[in-house]
Steps between C-alpha positions, in 0.01 A plus 500: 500500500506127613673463830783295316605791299494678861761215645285244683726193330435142606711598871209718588223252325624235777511727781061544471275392697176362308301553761557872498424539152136477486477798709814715439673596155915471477577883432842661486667782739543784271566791734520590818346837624426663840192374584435212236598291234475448112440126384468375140364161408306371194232696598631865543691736672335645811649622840477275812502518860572218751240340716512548845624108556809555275538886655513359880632193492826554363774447728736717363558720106586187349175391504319800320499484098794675289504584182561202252290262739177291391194515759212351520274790398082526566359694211237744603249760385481386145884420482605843601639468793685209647590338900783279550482233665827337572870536308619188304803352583808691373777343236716828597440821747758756517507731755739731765508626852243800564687788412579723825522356920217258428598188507215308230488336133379750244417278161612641175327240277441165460511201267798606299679358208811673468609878650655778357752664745584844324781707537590843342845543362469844716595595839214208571754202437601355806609131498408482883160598458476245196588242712232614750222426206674148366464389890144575561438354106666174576350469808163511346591228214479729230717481175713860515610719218684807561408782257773819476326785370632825305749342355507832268720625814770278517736383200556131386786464689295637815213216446744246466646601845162499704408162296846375602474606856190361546545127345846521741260417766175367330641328208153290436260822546361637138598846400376782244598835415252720358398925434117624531691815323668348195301200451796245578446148584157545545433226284750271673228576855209441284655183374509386847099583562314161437108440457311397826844535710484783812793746524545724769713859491664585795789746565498905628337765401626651152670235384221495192283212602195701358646648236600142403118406539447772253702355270377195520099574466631719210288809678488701744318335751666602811604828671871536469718847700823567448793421735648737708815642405700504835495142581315313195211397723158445340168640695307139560286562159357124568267529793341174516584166392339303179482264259513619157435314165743531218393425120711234488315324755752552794428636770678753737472655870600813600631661790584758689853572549650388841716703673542243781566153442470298871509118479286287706603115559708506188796191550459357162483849330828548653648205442407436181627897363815489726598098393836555555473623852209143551809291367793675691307472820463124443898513578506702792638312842170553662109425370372802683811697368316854534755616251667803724735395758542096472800363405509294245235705273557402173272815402698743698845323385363554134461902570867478655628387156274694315335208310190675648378813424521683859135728401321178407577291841410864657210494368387119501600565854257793542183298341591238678493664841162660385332266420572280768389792752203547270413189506475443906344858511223392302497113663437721854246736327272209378554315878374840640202549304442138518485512901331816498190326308498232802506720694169693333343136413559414882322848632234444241402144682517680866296747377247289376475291825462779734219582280291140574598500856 
């Protein structure tokens, strides 16, 4: 497989250094495991590791490959095993806050051409949580489309509700309905697969992201459980995420479904999925107007009157507020470790000249 089929168009092709070349190959990001990493490149598929340089010197998760990236990759042992180097520069990296009290990026993939946010037309639908996905999607630059799976549950009237309800808000964002059970609209998704484009599949557990997979290599390739009853809740059958290869040439990542959704430094992701709060606060009295108490909020004058859905400000509100504490969490984190490596870099050079004297 030529490394265009794998996605390296002409934005990648400018982003290479020639002087790299002659010792490195351009490989791919295919998965991400525990302890190492699978690359693909012209030459092969092997797994990887990173060298100590790129292991060490990274100030922060950011810096560490994710699936999707290209790396500069050293070929060893008769091409059967591989070191990266260094990461390319990114045209798109989505990630989210580390799930639990830590207070760190965890990358979900990178390099990404359009997502697919899916939704079950279960217990699972939740219009909050959607927006949750479309913010951390935006924020990354990435072209959205929402997917609304077993649509063998609800009736036509049903679909045209959720569809409805959902272009109310996001009238722009791209929407298809579609059953892993009857077989509906799964050409209208595959339509939407294109050769040597990256998709990414994000949503919770058991809304049939695998299963989907399934249909789409026409096998079964992947371990699929059923949901449980009570609550419609899959059992994380992805473990890992990677990059897999459709026939058609496209190419897909999968994840694991995320139960918690924390935003990190995420201003345009809001603004650009809540764009009728962005423009209403342009009209508030105030340009700090924190939207809660001020008079004069146009945003909090538009709940009043009910030209705002009182759940959505809640919870642009509540990501807001997040992320912002997120944010200067993270900001004092990174000044911590920062002076704590003075600090070891000055005891270091004491050290060292009690030593001569």
């Amino acid at each position: 497989m030529s490394l265009h089929e794998l996605g390296f168009c002409d934005w990648f092709k400018d982003k290479v250094d020639p002087t790299k070349i002659t010792d490195y190959k351009i490989a791919r990001v295919i998965a991400v495991n525990k302890d190492n990493y699978a690359v693909k490149s012209e030459v092969k598929e092997v797994l990887a590791e990173l060298t100590g340089k790129l292991m060490y010197g990274a100030q922060s998760t950011l810096d560490y490959p994710a699936v999707g990236d290209w790396v500069y990759a050293q070929y060893l042992d008769e091409d059967t095993f591989a070191v990266i180097n260094e990461v390319l520069p990114r045209k798109s990296l989505l990630y989210r806050k580390a799930s639990g009290k830590k207070i760190d990026f965890q990358l979900i993939a990178a390099n990404i051409d359009a997502a697919f946010i899916i939704q079950s037309l279960d217990v699972n639908y939740n219009l909050r949580r959607l927006e949750r996905y479309l913010v951390m999607v935006s924020e990354a630059h990435i072209h959205p489309v929402v997917l609304l799976s077993k649509s063998d549950l609800a009736s036509a009237d049903e679909l045209e509700q959720k569809t409805t309800q959902i272009h109310k808000f996001m009238p722009d964002v791209e929407i298809a309905t579609f059953s892993n059970i009857s077989g509906s609209g799964l050409d209208g998704v595959k339509a939407l697969l294109k050769p040597k484009q990256t998709y990414c599949l994000l949503g919770s557990s058991g809304v049939g992201k695998t299963t989907l997979l399934n249909r789409k290599m026409e096998k079964e390739v992947f371990e699929i459980q059923d949901v449980r009853e009570k609550d419609s809740k899959g059992r994380h059958t992805t473990t890992r995420r990677q990059l897999i290869s459709l026939e058609n040439g496209a190419m897909i990542i999968d994840t694991p479904g995320m139960r918690e959704l924390g935003n990190i430094a995420v201003e345009f992701g809001l603004n650009d999925t809540f764009g009728e709060i962005a423009e209403l606060a342009t009209e508030c009295r105030y340009s700090d107007c924190t939207h809660t108490l001020e008079k004069g909020c146009a945003v909090l004058a538009a709940v009043k009157n009910k030209t705002l859905v009182q759940e959505r400000y809640e919870n642009y509100m509540k990501m807001n507020k997040e992320s912002e504490f997120n944010e200067m969490s993270y900001l004092e984190k990174r000044q911590k470790d920062k002076d704590f490596g003075k600090m070891i870099k000055t005891a270091k050079k004491q050290l060292k000249l009690r030593k001569k004297q």
